[in-house]
NUVOSE-460378 format. One record per residue (C-alpha): residue in one letter; x, y, z. Coordinates in nm, 4 decimals. Each point is the difference from the previous one (the first is absolute). Last residue first. Example, Ala and Ser with C-alpha at 12.3 -4.5 7.8 and 13.67 -1.06 7.14 Angstrom:
REC; rest; u; v; w
REC; S; 1.3670; -0.1060; 0.7140
REC; A; -0.1370; -0.3440; 0.0660
***
This chain:
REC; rest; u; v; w
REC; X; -0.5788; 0.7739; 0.0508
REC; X; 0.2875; 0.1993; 0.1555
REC; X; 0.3455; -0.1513; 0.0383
REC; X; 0.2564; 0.1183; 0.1974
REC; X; -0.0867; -0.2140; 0.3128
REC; X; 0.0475; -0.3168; -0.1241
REC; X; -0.3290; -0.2152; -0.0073
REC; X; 0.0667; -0.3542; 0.2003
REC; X; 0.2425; -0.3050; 0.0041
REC; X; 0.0339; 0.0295; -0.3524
REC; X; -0.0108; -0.2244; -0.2875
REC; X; 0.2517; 0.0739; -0.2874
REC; X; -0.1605; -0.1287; -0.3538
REC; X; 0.2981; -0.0826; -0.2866
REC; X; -0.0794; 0.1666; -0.3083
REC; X; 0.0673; -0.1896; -0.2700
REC; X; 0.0128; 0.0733; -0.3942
REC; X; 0.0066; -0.2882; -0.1954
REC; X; 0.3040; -0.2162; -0.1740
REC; X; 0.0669; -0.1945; 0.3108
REC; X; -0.3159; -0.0222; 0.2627
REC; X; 0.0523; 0.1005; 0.3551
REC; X; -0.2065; -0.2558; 0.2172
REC; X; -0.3102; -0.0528; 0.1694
REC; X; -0.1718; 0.1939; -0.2889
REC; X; -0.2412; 0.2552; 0.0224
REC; X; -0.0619; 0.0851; -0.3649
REC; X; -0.0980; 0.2832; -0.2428
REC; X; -0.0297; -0.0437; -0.3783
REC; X; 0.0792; 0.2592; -0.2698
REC; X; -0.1727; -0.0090; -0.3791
REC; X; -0.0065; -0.2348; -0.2982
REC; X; 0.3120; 0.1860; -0.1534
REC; X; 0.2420; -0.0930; 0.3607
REC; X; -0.0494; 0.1055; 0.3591
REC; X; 0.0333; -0.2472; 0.2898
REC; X; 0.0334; 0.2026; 0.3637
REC; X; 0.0972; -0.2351; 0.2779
REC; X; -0.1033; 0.1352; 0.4340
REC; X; 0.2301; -0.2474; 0.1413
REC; X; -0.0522; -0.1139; 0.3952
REC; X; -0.2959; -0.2211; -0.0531
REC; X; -0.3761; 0.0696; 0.0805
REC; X; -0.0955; 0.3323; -0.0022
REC; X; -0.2479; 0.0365; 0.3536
REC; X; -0.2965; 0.1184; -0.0110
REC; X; -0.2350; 0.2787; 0.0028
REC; X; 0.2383; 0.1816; -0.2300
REC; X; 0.1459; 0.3964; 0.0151
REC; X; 0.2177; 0.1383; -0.2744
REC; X; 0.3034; 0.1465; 0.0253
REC; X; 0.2401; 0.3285; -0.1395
REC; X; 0.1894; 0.1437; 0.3080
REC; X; 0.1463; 0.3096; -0.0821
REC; X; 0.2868; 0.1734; 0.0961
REC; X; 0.0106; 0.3650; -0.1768
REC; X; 0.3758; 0.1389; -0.1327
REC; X; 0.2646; 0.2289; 0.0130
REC; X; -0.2903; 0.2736; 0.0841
REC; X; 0.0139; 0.3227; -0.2088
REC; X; -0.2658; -0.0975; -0.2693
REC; X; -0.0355; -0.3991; 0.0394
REC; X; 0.3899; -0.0852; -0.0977
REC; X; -0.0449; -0.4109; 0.0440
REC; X; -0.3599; -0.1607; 0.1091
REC; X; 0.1682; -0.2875; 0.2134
REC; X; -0.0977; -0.3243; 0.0591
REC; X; -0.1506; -0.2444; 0.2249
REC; X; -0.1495; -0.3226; -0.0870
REC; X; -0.3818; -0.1038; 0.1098
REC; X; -0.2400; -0.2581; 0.1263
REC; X; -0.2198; 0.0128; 0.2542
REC; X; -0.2238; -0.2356; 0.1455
REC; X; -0.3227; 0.0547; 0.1737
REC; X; -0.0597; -0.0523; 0.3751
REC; X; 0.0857; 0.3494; 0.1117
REC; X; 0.3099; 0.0070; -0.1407
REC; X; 0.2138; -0.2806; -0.0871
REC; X; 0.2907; 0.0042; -0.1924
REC; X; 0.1596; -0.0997; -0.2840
REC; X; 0.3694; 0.1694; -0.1655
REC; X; 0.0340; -0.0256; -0.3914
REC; X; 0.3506; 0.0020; -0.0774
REC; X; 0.1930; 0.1800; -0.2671
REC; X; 0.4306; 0.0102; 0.0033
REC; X; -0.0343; 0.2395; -0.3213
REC; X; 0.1652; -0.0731; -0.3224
REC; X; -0.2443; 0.1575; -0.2410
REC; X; -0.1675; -0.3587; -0.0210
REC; X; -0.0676; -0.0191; 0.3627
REC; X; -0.1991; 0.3487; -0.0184
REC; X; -0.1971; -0.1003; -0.2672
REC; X; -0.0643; -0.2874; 0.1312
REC; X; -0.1471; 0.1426; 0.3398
REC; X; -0.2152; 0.2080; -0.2098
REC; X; -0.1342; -0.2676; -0.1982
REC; X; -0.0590; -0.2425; 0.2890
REC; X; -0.1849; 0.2710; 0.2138
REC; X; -0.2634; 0.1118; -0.3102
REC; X; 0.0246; -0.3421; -0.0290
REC; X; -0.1421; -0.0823; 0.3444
REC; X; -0.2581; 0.2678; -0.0503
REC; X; -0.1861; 0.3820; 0.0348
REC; X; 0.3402; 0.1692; 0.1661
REC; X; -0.0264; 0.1671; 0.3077
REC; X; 0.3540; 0.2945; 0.0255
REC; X; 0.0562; 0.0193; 0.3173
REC; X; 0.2312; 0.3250; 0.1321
REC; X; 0.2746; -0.1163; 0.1863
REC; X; 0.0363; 0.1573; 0.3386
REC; X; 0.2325; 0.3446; 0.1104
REC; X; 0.1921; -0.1016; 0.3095
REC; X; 0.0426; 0.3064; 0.2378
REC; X; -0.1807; -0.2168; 0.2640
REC; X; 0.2567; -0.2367; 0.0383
REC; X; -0.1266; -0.3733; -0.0079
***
């Protein structure tokens, strides 16, 4: 990677639905959202990119919001559930229709623009 490349600031979050409500709020305002998993030193991360728009003179900040597991999601769908009786995060295998979800991107290893 070129050394002049500025890194993402992270951004830890306390829980998966911390993760799952950003990430849907981001796919319901008509972003292409992803959550991208990797490894790092044994633990799991899991996190989706995005942009901190206009921050004082800079056209924007990348950050890289995520949270960090001992294990392992299992499934490829992160599904967010909300109605009156509260919101409901899943891991499904699958997209599910009429529910928010996130499809999970595994990676080969860390990128090099992120910091966490």
């Amino acid at each position: 990677m070129p050394e002049n490349v500025e890194k993402c600031i992270g951004v830890k979050l306390t829980s998966l639905e911390d993760l799952a409500r950003f990430a849907s709020s981001m796919a319901t305002m008509g972003h292409g959202t992803y959550i991208v998993h990797f490894v790092e030193n044994g633990a799991h991360v899991y996190g989706v990119f995005a942009i901190f728009r206009d921050y004082y003179k800079l056209y924007g900040l990348p950050l890289f919001y995520h949270i960090v597991l001992e294990k392992p999601l299992e499934g490829n769908y992160l599904v967010l559930d909300s109605d009156e009786a509260g919101e409901r995060v899943n891991v499904s295998a699958g997209a599910r229709p009429g529910r928010v979800s996130i499809p999970i991107i595994n990676l080969e290893r860390k990128p090099e623009i992120v910091e966490v």
